[in-house]
Wavefront OBJ file of the C-alpha trace (Angstrom):
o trace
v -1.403 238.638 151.309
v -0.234 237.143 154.403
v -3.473 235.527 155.549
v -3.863 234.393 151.843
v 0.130 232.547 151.770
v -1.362 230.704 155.406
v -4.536 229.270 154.297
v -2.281 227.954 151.160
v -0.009 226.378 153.943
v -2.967 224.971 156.259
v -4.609 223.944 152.499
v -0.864 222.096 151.766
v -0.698 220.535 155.127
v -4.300 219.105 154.560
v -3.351 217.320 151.514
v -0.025 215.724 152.946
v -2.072 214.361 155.466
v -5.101 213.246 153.422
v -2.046 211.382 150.977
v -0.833 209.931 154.394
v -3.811 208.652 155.496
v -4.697 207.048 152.377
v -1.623 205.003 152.194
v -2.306 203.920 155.949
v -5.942 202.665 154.346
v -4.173 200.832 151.386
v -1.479 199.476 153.626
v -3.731 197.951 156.321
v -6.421 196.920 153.249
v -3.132 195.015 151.785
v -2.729 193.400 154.995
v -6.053 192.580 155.957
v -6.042 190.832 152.513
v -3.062 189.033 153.069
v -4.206 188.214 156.348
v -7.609 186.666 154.922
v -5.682 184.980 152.030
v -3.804 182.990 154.545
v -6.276 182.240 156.662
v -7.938 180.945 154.009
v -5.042 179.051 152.768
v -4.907 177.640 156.398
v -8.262 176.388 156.582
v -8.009 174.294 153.100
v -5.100 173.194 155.000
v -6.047 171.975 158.105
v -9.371 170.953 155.938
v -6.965 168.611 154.317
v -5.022 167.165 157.027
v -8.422 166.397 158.681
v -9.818 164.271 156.002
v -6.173 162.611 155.692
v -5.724 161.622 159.185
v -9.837 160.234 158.613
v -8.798 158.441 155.823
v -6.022 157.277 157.664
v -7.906 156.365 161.020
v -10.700 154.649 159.166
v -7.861 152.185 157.361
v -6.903 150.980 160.584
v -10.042 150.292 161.962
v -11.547 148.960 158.290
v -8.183 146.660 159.377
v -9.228 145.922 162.863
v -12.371 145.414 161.663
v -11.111 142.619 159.127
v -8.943 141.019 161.982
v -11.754 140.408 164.466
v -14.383 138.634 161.259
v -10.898 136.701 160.874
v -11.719 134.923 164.634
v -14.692 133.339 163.408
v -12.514 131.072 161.578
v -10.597 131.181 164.806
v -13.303 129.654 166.768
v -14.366 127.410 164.228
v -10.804 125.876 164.627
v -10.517 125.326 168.174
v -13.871 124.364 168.416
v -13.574 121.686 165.720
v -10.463 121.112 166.723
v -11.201 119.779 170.377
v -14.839 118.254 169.129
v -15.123 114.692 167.718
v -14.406 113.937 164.286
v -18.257 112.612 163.998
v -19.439 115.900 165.005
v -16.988 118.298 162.598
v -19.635 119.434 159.992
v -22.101 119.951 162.509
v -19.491 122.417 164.547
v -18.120 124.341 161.451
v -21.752 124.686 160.232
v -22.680 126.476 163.441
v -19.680 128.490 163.535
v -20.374 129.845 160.037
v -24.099 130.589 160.331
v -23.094 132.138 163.523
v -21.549 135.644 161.959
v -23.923 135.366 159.345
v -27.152 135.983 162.078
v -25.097 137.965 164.170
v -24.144 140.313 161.341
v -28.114 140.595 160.192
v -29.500 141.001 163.442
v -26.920 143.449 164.516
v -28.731 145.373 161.521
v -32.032 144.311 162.046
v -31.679 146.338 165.452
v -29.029 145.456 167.807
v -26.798 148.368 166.647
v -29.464 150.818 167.486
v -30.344 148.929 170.802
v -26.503 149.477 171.714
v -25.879 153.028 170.582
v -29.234 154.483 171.203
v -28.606 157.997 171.583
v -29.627 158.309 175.649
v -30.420 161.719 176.237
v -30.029 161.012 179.689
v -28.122 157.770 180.993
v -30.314 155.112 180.934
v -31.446 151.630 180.850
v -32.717 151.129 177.594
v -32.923 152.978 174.678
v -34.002 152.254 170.526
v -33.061 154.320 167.776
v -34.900 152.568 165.774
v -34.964 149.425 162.124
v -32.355 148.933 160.430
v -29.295 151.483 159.000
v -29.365 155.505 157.401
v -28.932 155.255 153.554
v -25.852 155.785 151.766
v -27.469 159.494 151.253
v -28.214 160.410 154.945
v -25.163 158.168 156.413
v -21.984 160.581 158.071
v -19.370 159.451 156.720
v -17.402 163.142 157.746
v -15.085 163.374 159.994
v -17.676 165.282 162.263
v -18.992 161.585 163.118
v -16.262 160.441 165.214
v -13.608 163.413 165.849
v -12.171 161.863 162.323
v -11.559 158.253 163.700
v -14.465 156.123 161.541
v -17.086 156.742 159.350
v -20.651 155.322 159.946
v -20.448 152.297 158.034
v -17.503 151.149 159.754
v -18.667 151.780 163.092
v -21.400 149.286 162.343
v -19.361 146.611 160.650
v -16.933 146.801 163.588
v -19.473 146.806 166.267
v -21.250 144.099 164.082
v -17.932 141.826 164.633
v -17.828 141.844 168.203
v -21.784 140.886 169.044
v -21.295 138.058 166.428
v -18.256 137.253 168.729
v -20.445 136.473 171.776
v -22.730 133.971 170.380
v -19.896 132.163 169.135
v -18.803 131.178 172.416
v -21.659 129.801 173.300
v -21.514 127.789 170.515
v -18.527 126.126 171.779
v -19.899 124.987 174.819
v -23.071 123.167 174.412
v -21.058 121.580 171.145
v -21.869 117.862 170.487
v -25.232 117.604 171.822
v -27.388 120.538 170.970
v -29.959 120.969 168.161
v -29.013 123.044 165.601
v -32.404 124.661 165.214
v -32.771 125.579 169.038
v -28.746 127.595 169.017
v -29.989 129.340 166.175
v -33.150 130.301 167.902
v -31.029 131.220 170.365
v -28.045 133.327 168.731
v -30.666 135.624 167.046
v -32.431 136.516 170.225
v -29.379 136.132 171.944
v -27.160 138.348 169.791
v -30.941 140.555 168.263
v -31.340 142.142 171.699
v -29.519 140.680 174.922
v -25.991 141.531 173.987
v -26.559 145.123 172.668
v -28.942 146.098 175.618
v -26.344 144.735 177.967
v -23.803 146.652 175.691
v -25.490 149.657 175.377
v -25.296 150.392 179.593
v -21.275 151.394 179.034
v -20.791 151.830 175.258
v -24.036 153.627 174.175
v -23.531 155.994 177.219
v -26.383 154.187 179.291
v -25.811 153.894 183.506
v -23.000 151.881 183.932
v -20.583 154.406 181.888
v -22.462 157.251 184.114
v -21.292 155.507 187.093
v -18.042 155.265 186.291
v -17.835 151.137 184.907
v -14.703 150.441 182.791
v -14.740 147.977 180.308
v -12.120 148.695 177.223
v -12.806 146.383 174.981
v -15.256 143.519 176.444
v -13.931 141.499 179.057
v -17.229 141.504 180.147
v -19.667 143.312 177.874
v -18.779 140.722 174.801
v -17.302 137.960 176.299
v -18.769 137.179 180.227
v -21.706 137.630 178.698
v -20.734 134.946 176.248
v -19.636 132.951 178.777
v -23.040 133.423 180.855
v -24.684 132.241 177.887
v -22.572 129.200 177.569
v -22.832 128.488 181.276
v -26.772 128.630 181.038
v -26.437 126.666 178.493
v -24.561 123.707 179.508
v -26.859 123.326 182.773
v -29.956 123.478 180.698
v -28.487 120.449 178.360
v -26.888 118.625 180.493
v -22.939 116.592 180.051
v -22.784 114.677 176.705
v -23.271 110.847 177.078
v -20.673 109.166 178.879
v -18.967 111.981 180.097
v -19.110 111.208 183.759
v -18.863 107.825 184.778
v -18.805 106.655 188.375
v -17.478 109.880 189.555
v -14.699 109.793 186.883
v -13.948 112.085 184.189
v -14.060 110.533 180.842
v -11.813 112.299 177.915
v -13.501 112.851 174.582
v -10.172 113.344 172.168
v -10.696 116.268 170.036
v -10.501 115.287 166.539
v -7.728 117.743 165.049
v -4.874 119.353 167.537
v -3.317 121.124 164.923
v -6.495 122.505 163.897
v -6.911 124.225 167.467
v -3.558 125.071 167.349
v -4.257 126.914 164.239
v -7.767 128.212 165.345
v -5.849 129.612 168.836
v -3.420 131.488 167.015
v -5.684 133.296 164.453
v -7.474 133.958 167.308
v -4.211 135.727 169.103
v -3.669 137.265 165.355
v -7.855 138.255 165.675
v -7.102 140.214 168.922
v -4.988 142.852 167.557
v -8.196 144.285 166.003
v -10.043 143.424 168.993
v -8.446 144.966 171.470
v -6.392 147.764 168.772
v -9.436 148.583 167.207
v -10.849 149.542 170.124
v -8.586 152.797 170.508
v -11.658 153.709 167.862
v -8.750 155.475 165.866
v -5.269 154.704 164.370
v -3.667 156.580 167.068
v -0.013 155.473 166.924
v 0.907 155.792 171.027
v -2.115 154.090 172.367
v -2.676 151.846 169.451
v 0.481 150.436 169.747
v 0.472 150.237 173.780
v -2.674 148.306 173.405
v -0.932 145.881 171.186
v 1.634 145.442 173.373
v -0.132 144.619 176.694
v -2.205 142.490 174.790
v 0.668 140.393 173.597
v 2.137 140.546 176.885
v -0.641 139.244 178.446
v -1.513 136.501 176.316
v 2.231 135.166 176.302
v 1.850 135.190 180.280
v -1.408 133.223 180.242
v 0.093 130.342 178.162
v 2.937 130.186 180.874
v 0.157 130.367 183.501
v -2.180 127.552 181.871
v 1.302 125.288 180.571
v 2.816 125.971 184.587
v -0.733 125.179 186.476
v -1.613 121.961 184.171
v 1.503 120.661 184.743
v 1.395 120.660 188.532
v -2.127 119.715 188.567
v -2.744 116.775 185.622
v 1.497 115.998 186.140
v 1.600 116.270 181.964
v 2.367 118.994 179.553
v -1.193 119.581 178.675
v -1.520 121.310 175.234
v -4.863 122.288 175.935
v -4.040 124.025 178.863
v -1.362 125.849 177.300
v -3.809 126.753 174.515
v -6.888 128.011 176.906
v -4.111 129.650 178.519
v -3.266 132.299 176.011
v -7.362 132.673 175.376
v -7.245 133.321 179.385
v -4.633 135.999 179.362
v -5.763 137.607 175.979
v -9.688 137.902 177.391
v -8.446 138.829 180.769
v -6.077 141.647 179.217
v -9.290 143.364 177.267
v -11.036 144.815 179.265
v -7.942 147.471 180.635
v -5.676 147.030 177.931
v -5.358 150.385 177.541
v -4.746 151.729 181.195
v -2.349 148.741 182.395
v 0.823 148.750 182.275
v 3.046 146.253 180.491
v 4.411 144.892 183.418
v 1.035 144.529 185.375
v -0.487 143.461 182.244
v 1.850 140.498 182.183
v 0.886 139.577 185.812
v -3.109 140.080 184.742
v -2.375 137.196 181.984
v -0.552 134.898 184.301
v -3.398 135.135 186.836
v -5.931 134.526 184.222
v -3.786 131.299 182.666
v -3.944 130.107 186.137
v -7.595 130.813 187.042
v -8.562 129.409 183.688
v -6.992 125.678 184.717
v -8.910 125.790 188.217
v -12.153 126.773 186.545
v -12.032 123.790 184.043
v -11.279 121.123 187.235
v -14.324 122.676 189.039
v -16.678 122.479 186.402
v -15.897 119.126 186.004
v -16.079 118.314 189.577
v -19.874 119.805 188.673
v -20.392 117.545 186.090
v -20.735 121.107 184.189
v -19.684 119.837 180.200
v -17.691 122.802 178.359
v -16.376 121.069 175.182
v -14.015 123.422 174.118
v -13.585 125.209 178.086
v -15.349 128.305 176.918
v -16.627 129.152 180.317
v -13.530 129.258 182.066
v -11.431 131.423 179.209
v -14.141 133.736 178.512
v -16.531 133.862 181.747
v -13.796 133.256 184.844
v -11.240 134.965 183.189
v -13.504 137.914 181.682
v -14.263 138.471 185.397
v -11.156 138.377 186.709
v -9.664 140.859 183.834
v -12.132 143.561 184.530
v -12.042 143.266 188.239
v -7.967 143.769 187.518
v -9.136 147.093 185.911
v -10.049 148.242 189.637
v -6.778 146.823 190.865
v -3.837 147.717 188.182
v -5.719 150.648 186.284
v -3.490 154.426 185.790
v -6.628 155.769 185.805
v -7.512 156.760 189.761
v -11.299 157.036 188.913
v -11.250 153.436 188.011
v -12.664 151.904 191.347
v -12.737 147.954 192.243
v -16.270 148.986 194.000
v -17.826 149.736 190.857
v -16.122 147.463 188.020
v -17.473 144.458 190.894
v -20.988 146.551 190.259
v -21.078 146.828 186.604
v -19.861 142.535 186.567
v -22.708 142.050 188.751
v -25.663 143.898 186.533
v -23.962 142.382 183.275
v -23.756 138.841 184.621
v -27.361 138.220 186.097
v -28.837 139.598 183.340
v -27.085 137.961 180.435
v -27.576 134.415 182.401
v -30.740 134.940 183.774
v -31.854 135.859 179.942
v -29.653 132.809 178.477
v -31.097 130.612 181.101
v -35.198 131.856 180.358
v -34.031 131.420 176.515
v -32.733 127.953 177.037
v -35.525 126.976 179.565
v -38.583 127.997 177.141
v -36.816 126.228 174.262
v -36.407 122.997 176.441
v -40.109 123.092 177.576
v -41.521 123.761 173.999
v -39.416 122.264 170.544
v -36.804 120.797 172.883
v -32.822 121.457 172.623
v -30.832 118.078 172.809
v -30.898 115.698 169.854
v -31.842 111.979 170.669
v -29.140 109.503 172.404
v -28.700 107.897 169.063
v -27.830 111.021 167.153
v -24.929 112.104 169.688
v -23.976 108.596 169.753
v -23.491 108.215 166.464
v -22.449 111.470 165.343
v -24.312 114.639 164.073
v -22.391 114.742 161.005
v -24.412 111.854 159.563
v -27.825 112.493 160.830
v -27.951 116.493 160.958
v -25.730 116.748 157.502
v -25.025 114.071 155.650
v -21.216 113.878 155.234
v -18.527 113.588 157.555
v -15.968 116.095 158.553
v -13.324 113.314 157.698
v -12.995 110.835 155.243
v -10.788 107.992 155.122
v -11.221 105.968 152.011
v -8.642 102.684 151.908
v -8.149 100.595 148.584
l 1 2 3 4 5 6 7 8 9 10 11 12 13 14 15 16 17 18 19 20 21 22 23 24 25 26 27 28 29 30 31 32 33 34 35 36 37 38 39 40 41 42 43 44 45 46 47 48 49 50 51 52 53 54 55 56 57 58 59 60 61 62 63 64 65 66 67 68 69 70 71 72 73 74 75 76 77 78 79 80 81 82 83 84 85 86 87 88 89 90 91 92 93 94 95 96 97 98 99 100 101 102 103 104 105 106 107 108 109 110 111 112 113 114 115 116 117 118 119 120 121 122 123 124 125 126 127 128 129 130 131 132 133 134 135 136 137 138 139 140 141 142 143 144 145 146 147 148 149 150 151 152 153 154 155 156 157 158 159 160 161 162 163 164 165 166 167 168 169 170 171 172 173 174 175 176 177 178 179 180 181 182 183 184 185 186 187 188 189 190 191 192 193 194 195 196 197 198 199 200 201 202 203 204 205 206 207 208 209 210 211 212 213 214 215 216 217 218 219 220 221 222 223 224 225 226 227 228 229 230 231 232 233 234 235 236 237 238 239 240 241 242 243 244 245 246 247 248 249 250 251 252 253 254 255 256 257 258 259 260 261 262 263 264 265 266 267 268 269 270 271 272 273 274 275 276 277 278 279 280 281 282 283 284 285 286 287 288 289 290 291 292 293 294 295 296 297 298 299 300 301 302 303 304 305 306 307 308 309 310 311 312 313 314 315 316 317 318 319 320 321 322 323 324 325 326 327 328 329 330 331 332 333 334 335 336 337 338 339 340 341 342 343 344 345 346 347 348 349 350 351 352 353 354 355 356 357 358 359 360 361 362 363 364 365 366 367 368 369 370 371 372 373 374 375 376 377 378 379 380 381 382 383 384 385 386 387 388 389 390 391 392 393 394 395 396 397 398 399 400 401 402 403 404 405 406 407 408 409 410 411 412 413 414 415 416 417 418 419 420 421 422 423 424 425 426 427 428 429 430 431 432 433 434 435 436 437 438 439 440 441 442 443 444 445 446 447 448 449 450 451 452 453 454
């Protein structure tokens, strides 16, 4: 009877524990549950804030993207602006076919020349025709750590290599052929620019080596400005530019309307040099902005303080190239200078950009609207200053000088082989009578402006 009462006991104690350990299962079941109910609930979460902050990235640089196509107008102003009235339809017709081939070409193949997926650095690289289809296209936010989708990468990128060819346009104003600077913006923008490009931005051997360039002090616009230097060498000084030694001024027909074309191209350089950040990234989007401005304000007190000591007049024009100056010499370290070195970068450039336009006249070198000296002198200088003023200690003078080098002899010697073939085969320079006269009425058929008196 005894034994019997203990295995009851050991039988009792059995159960208590098999109870016990079944609420243990259902307790830790209830919380693994909970557990993978909130995790779930987090990841719809951060799911969300993911394709909110790429919804709100890609609205800043759709934005940016709008703000740089807005300095095509920009250059169309200050380049019509300084030009002669008889020449007006023939400069605002170049300056609109301009984006128009750069935009095309850019999807012909330059976007794949520039970004074309080295799998080691590299000197050139093709990812092949054309764009993916609206099917194959990532537009997640896997494509750029949420910053952009695909399309807008291209449009953006598309922007800036329209940009270069536009300041060649610029220079070898008044006395080119129309047919030979188209020749030359779609070869010019097809392949030179993105190749050149594709050495920092498409992850090529200059960006392996360390070469800074933010937003294209060089890589957009000294290679514009090798092209426009090539270019004005090849042609030649408009008639009766240099006579006996002596500079002869061509008035611009419309100041206001460079005024106006500067400042949308200040108002254009917010999504240059913002956009860039390649997100909406409040801290560094708005530091950018700010060194930008800075910079630009100093080169108009650069260009209006060196014109005045050296032409003993308040030159306009200077004041105007000025803030071009500082803005292009800003670009290229906008991000990684700060404000107050920034401000010392523009002033440099505003002076450098006055100097530049006194020795290329002392060359007899013709620059119409002084494209060479705002975007080539000053596009040097401003990412040499990356090496100087740059936060970043792995930014070294040694190798932004380098990476100048590379980028400059082969944008002019390719410019200058361009230009030279051209010459030697359908000709570049309309005839004396056409530039005398005016390309308006020759090229076009109507004149820029009309006035009509009763």
């Amino acid at each position: 009877m005894t034994v019997f009462l203990q295995f009851l006991s050991v039988l009792s104690g059995m159960k208590g524990l098999f109870i016990s350990s079944m609420a243990t299962t259902e307790a830790v079941a209830n919380t693994a549950n909970a557990v993978a109910a909130s995790s779930g609930e987090a990841a719809e979460l951060n799911l969300a804030i993911t394709d909110t902050l790429l919804t709100a990235n890609n609205i800043w640089m759709m934005l940016a993207t709008a703000l740089v196509f807005i300095m095509h107008l920009g250059f169309a102003g200050v380049e019509a602006g300084f030009g002669q009235s008889k020449n007006t339809v023939n400069i605002l017709f170049k300056n609109t076919l301009t984006p128009i081939i750069g935009v095309l070409t850019y999807f012909i193949c330059g976007f794949n020349l520039m970004y074309p997926g080295f799998d080691v650095p590299g000197w050139f690289g093709f990812a092949g025709f054309g764009l993916e289809t609206s099917a194959s296209a990532d537009v997640s936010a896997e494509y750029a750590g949420a910053g952009y989708t695909y399309w807008t990468d291209f449009l953006f990128q598309a922007m800036f290599a329209a940009t270069a060819a536009t300041i060649v346009s610029g220079a070898v104003a008044e006395r080119i052929k129309l047919s030979s600077y188209l020749i030359f913006t779609v070869i010019f923008v097809g392949l030179v620019y993105p190749i050149i490009g594709s050495w920092k931005w498409g992850g090529g051997v200059l960006d392996d080596w360390g070469f800074y360039d933010f937003a294209g002090s060089t890589l957009v616009h000294s290679v514009g400005g090798w092209g426009a230097l090539a270019g004005i060498i090849i042609l030649g000084p408009r008639l009766g530019k240099y006579v006996n030694g002596e500079v002869v001024d061509k008035p611009g027909s419309s100041v206001p309307l460079a005024v106006i074309g500067v400042f949308l191209l200040w108002l254009g350089w917010f999504g240059f040099n913002g956009g860039s950040v390649l997100s909406g990234d409040p801290g560094l989007t708005s530091f950018v902005l700010v060194t930008t401005s800075l910079a630009a304000c100093a080169g108009g007190i650069g260009g209006f303080v060196t014109g005045y000591f050296m032409f003993k007049r308040l030159d306009l024009g200077m004041v105007l190239n000025g803030i071009l100056a500082g803005l292009v010499g800003i670009t290229a370290g906008a991000d990684v200078i700060e404000p107050l070195n920034a401000i010392l970068v523009g002033l440099i450039a505003g002076v450098l950009v006055v100097f530049s336009a006194v020795a290329l006249d002392k060359l007899k070198l013709d620059d119409v609207v002084g494209a060479v000296s705002v975007h080539l002198t000053c596009g040097i200088w401003g990412t040499l200053a990356v090496g100087i003023f740059s936060t970043n200690p792995e930014h070294s003078f040694l190798t932004q000088l380098t990476g100048v080098a590379i980028c400059g002899a082969t944008a002019f010697a390719a410019a200058f082989i361009i230009f030279t073939l051209m010459k030697m085969t359908m000709g570049i320079r309309v005839s004396e009578e056409h530039e005398s006269e005016g390309l308006d009425s020759h090229e076009h058929g109507i004149r820029g402006y009309t006035i009509i008196t009763e």
